[in-house]
C-alpha positions, 0 to 999 in steps of 0.5 A: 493484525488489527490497525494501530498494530504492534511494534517491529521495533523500537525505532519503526513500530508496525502501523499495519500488516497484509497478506499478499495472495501467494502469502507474503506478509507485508508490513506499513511502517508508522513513519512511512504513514505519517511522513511519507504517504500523509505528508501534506506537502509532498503526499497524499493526505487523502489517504488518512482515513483508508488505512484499512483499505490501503492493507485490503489492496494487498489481500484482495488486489484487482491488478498487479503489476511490475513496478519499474523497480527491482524487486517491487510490485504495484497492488490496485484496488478498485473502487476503494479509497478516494478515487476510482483506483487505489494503488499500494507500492511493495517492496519485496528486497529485504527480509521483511515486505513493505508497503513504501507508498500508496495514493488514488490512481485513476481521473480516466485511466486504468491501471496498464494491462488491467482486464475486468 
């Protein structure tokens, strides 16, 4: 879907969507763009020009890995985005895949487990 995408529904318009390696389609709501992942005082407003970038993590990630919560994943990306990794949380638990958070990851460090 191209970005700026079509609606899911009235109350949560589609901002974007990807497809994970194994097929799973993954949505990123607008609200949880602009008032999670960009909100200037709690987010990563940094993020506001990689919206392409934070779908392409989940099409062609470098790592995954477990999140520490049930049914969800952590995507990485290297080399994309504003720091040297950027990481996409999904979460898989209802009907519909979503991204619910996404911010740069690195200052030294790579994701746990990562092999090049």
């Amino acid at each position: 879907m191209p970005e700026g995408g079509s609606s899911g529904s009235p109350e949560r318009p589609i901002l974007g969507e990807a497809r994970t390696p194994d097929g799973t389609r993954v949505v990123l709501f607008q609200d949880t763009w602009l008032l999670h992942i960009l909100n200037p005082a709690s987010g990563h407003a940094e993020l506001e020009p990689h919206l392409a970038s934070v779908l392409q993590v989940l099409e062609l990630p470098d790592h995954r890995e477990p999140e520490r919560w049930p049914e969800r994943e952590r995507y990485f990306k290297r080399g994309v985005g504003p720091t040297e990794w950027l990481m996409v949380v999904v979460d898989f638990e209802d009907e519909l895949a979503r991204i619910v958070t996404a911010f740069g990851y690195g200052h030294g460090r790579t994701p746990e487990g990562w092999k090049p």
